[in-house]
N, C-alpha and C positions, 0 to 999 in steps of 0.2 A: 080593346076588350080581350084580345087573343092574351098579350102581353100579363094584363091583371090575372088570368086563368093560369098563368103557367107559373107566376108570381104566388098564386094560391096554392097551387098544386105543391111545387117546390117548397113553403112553407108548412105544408100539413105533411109531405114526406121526411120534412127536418124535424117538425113536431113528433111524430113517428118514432126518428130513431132514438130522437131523446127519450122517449115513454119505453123504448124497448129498452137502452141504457140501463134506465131505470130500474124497469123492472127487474134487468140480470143484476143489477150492483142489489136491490135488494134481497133477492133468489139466495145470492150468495153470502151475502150478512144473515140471511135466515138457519144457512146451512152451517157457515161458523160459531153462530152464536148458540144452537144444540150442541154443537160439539164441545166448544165452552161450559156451558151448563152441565153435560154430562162429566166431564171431568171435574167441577165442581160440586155437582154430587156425589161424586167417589171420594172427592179429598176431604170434603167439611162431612161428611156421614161417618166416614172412617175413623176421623178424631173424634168426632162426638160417642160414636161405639168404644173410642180407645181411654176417654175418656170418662166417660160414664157408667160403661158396662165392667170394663178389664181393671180399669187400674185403683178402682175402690176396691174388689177383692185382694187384689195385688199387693196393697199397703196393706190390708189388713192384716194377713199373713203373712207379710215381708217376704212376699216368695218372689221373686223377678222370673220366673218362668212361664205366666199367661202372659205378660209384658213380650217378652222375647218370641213365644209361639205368636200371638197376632203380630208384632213388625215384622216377622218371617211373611205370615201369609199375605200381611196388608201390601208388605213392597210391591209383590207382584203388579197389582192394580194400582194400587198407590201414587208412585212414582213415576207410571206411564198417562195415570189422568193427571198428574202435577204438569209431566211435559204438554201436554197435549192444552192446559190452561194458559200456558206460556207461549205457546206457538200461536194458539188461536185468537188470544187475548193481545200478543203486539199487532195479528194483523188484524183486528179489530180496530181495536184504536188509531192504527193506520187510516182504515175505512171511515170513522168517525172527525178522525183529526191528521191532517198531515204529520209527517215525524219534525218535521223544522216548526212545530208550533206545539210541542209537547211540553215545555215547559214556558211555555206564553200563561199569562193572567186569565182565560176563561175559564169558564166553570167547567169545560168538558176538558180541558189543559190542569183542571185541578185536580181532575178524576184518574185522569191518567198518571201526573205524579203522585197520587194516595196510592195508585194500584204499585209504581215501582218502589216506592218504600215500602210498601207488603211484602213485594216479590222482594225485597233485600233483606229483608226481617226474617222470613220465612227462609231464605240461603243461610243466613248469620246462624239461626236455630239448629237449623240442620244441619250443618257444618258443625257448631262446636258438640249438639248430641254427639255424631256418629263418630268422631275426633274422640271427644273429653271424656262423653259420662259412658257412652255402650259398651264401648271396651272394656271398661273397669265398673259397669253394671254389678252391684250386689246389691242386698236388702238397705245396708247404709244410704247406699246411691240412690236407691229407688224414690224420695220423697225427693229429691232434686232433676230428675228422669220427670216426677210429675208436675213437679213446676213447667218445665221444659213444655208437657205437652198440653199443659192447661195454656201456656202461651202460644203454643201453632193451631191449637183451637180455637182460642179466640181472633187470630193472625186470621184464621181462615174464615171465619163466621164475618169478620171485617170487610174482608174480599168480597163477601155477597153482599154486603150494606154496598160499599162503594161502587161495586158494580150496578145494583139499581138504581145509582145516582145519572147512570148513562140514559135510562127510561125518564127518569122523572127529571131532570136540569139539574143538577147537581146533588154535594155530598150532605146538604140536611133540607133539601126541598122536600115537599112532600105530595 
């Protein structure tokens, strides 16, 4: 009897630490995944302001000066919620999926390579803007500048589809 008691005891203190495990691995997926979201907020809100608000005036006028004044003020926050989607989005997925099974056949291995061809797309974009068309930004440029960021808008509005493929089981579950 002693034996079975201590046999109980030791198994409700291993059940324990596993629910404690738990509950810190989720603690901490809860606290990276705001942090996510918030930098997701910043980057998809920003394009859709840059795109909807700024840069229909901008062609209208062929002025490239609203253009130029918001990526002045948008970098600032900008480019540090892009980093901060990137840091917190690999260890995410980490969390979700080991990194030696990120490009395995699941649906949650599917998710993650959608999210790195975004994130490559969205390098590619921005590399050849800040390279090709900023430097040589004028009113001519400016209808190619809007291509530009009609594509990292919709690049970024994609990233929030395929990220709630992580909630629901994959990229067209519902």
């Amino acid at each position: 009897m002693i034996a079975a008691d201590l046999i109980a005891i030791s198994h409700k203190r291993h059940i324990s630490r596993q629910t404690v495990n738990k509950l810190n691995r989720s603690e901490s997926m809860r606290h990276l995944l705001f942090l996510h979201l918030l930098g997701a907020s910043v980057w998809v809100g920003g394009h859709l302001v840059l795109l909807f608000s700024v840069l229909p005036g901008a062609l209208r006028r062929r002025d490239v000066q609203p253009v130029r004044a918001f990526e002045q003020l948008y970098e600032r926050v900008g480019i540090p919620a892009l980093l901060l989607q990137i840091a917190t989005g690999i260890w995410l997925a980490g969390q979700w999926l080991p990194h030696a099974q990120w490009f395995g056949g699941t649906a949650i291995a599917h998710l993650v390579q959608a999210k790195l061809v975004l994130l490559g797309f969205t390098a590619v974009l921005g590399v050849h803007a800040r390279l090709a068309i900023i430097p040589k930004l004028d009113a001519q440029r400016l209808p190619q500048l809007g291509v530009h960021i009609v594509l990292i808008t919709l690049t970024a509005i994609a990233f929030v589809w395929v990220g709630s493929g992580f909630r629901f089981g994959g990229l067209l579950q519902g």
